[in-house]
C-alpha positions as CSV (number, residue, x, y, z in Angstrom):
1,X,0.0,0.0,0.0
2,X,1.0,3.5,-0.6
3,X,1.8,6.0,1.5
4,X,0.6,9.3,1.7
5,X,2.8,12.4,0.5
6,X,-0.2,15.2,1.6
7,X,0.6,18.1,4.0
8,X,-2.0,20.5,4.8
9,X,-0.5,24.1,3.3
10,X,-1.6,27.5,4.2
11,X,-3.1,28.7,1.0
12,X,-6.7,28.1,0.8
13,X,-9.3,29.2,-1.6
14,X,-9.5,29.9,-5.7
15,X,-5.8,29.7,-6.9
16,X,-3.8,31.9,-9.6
17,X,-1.6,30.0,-12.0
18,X,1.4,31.9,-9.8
19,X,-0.2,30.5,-6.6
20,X,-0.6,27.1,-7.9
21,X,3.6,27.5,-9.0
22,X,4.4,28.0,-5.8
23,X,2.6,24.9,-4.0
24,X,5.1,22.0,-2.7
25,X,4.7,18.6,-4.6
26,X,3.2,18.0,-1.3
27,X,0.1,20.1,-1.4
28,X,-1.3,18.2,-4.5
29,X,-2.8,14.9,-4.8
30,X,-0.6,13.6,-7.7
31,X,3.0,15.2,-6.5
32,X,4.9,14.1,-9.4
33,X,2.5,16.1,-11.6
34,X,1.6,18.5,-9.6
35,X,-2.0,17.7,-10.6
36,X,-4.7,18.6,-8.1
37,X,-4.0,20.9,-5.3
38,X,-5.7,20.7,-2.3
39,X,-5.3,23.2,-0.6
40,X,-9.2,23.1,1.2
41,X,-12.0,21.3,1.1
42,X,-13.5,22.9,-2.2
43,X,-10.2,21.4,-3.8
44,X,-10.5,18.0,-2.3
45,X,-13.9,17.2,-3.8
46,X,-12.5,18.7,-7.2
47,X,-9.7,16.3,-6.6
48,X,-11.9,13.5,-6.4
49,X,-14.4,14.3,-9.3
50,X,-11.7,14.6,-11.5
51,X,-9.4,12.1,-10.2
52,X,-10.1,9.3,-13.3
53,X,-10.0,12.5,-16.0
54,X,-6.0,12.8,-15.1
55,X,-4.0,11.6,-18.0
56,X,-0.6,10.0,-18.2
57,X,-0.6,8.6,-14.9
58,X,0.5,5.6,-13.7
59,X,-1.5,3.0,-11.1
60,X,1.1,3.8,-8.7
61,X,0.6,7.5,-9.2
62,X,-2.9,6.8,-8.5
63,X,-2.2,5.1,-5.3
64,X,-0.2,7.4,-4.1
65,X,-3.2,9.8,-5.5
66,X,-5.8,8.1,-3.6
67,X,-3.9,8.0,-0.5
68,X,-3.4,11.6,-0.7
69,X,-6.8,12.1,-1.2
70,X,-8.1,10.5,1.7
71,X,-5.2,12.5,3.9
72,X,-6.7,15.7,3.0
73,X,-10.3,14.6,3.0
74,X,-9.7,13.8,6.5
75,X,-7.4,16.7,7.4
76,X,-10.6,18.8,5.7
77,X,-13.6,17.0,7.1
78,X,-14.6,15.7,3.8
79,X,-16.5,12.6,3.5
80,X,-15.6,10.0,1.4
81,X,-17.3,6.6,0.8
82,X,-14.5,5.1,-1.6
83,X,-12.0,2.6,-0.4
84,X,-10.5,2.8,-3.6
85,X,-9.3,4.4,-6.5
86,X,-10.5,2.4,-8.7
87,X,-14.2,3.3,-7.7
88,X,-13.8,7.0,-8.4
89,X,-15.4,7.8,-11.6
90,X,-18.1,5.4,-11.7
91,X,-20.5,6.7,-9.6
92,X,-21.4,10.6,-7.4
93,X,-18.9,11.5,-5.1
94,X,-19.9,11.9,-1.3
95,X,-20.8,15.9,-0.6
96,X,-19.5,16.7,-4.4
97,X,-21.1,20.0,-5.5
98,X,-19.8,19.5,-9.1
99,X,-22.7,17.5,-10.4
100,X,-23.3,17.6,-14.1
């Protein structure tokens, strides 16, 4: 199992393309990438909505992913129902205001 690479940062909130530069690896929920900040709770949902639209990632990427994910879900009071990456994309996300 993967281990998580998250740590809550201070920037919270909409981000520029400068802010977003300035983010550690740390801060997003694919490091390597540095796709998906989440910086808050807004970010983790949009994190987990658009977590099986990220391209040219590996299934250890999404572990890692997935584990970051639930870090800052936690860390943010989010609610997730998933166990694992592999069910995100198939069905509504818990407390997701992105429906479409």
């Amino acid at each position: 199992m993967s281990q998580t690479t998250w740590k809550p940062h201070a920037q919270h909130g909409e981000l520029s393309s400068k802010d977003r530069d300035h983010l550690p690896e740390n801060a997003f929920a694919f490091p390597k990438q540095r796709k998906e900040p989440m910086t808050d709770a807004s970010h983790v949902r949009n994190a987990l909505a658009r977590f099986d639209q990220v391209d040219d990632v590996s299934d250890v990427d999404r572990d890692i992913a997935f584990e970051n994910i639930k870090a800052a879900a936690k860390h943010f009071g989010v609610e997730m129902t998933e166990t694992s990456w592999k069910e995100l994309g198939k069905k509504s996300h818990a407390n997701s205001s992105s429906h479409k």
